[in-house]
N, CA, C and O of each residue as an XYZ file, in Angstrom:
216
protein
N       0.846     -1.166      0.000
C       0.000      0.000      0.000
C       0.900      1.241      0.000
O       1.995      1.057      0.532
N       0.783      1.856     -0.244
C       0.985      3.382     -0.708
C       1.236      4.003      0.814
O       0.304      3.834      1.599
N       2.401      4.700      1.299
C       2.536      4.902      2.252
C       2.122      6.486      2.525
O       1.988      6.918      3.670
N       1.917      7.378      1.226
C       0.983      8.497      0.966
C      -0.306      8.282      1.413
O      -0.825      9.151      2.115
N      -1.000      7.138      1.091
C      -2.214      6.799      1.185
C      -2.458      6.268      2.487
O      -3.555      6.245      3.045
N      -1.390      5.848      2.936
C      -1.854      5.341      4.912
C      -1.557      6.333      5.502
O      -1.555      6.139      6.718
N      -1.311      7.275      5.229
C      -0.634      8.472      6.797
C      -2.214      9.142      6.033
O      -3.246      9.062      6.699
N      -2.245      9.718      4.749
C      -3.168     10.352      4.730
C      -4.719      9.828      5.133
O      -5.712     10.532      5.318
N      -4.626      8.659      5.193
C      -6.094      7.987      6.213
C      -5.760      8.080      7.178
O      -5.854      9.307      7.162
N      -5.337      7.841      8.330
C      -4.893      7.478      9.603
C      -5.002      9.461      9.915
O      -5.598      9.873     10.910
N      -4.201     10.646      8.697
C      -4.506     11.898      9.747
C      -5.994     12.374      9.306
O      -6.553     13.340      9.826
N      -6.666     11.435      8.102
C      -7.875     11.903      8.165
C      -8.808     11.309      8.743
O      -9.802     12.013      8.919
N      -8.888      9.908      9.236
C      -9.897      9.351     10.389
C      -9.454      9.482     11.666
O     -10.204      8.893     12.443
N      -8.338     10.133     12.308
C      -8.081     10.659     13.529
C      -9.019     11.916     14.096
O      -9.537     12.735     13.338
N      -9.151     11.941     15.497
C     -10.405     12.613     16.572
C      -9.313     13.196     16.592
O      -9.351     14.325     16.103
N      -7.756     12.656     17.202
C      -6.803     13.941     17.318
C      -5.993     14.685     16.202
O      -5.527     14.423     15.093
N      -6.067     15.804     17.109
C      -4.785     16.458     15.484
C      -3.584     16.037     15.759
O      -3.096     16.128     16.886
N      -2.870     15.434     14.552
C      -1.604     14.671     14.299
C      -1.527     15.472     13.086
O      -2.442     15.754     12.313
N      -0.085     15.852     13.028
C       0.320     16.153     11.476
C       1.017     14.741     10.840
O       1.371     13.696     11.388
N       1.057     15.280      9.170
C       1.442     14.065      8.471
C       3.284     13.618      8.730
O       3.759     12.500      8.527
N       3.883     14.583      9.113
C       5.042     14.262      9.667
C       5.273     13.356     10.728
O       6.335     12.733     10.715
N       4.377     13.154     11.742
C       4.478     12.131     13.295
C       3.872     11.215     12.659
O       3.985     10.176     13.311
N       3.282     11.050     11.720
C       2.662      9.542     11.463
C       3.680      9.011     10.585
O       4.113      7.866     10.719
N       4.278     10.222      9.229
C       5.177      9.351      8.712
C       6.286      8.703      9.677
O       6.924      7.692      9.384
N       6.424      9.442     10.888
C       7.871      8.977     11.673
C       7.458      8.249     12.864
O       8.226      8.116     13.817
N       6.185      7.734     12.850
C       6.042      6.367     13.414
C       5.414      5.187     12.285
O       5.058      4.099     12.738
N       5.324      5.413     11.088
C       5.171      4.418     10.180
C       6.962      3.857      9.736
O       7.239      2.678      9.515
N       7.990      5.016      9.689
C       9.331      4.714      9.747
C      10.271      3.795     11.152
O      11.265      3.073     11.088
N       9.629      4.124     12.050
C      10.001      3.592     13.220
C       9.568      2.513     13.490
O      10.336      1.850     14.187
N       8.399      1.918     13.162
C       8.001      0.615     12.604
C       8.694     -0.251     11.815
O       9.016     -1.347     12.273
N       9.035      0.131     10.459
C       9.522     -0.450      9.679
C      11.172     -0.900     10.186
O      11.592     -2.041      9.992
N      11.983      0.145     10.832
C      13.164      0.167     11.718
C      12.897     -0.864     12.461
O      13.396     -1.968     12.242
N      11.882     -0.563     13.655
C      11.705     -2.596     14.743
C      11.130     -3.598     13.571
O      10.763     -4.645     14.104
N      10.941     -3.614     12.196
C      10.608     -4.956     11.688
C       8.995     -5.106     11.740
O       8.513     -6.177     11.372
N       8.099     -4.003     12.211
C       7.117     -4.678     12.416
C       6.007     -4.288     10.585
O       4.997     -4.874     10.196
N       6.730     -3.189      9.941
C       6.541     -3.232      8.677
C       7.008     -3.631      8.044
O       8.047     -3.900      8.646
N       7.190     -4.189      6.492
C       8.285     -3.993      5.818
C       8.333     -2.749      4.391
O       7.290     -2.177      4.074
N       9.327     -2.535      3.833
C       8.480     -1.916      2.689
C       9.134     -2.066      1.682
O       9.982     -2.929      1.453
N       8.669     -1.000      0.852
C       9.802     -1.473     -0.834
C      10.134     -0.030     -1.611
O       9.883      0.681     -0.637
N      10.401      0.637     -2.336
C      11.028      1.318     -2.379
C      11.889      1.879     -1.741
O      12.551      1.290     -0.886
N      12.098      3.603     -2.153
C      13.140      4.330     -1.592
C      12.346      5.486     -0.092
O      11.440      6.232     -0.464
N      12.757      5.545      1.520
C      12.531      6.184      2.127
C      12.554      7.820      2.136
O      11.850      8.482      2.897
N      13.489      8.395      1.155
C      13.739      9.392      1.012
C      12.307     10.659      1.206
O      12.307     11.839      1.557
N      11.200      9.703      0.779
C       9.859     10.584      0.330
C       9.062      9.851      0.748
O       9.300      8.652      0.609
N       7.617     10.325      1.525
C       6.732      9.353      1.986
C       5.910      9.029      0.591
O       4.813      8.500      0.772
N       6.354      9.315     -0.982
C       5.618      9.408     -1.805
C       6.460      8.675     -2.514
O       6.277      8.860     -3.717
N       7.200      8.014     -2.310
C       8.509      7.014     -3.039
C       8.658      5.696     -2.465
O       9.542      5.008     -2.976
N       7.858      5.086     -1.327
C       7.660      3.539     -0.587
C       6.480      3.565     -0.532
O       5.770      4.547     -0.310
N       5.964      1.785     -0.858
C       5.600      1.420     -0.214
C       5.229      0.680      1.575
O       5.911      1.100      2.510
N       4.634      0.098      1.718
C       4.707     -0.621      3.388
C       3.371     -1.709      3.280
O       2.308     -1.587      2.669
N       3.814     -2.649      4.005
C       3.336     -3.500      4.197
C       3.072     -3.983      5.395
O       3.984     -3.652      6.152
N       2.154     -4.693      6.009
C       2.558     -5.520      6.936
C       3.183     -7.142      7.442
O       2.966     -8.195      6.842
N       3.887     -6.997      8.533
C       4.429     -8.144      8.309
C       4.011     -9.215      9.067
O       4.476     -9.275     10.205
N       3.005    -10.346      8.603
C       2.349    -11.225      9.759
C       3.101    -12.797      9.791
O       2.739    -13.637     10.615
């Protein structure tokens, strides 16, 4: 999935205000402990994918 497309759901079905920066840098901090994986390049939240890893 489109890692544009999960921060931008997650800050648009959120009650709290979160900007798209703290979600990208706990969707990155995830992927860091292993509990995502992804595929492209990190450079841009508009350049990876992410996955989950079950």
């Amino acid at each position: 999935m489109n890692a544009t497309r999960v921060i931008g759901e997650v800050v648009g079905l959120s009650e709290q205000v979160v900007s798209d920066a703290w979600i990208e840098y706990r969707v990155r901090s995830l992927i860091h402990l292993g509990l995502l994986s992804y595929e492209g390049d990190l450079q841009s939240m508009r350049m990876y994918k992410i996955k989950d890893i079950k």
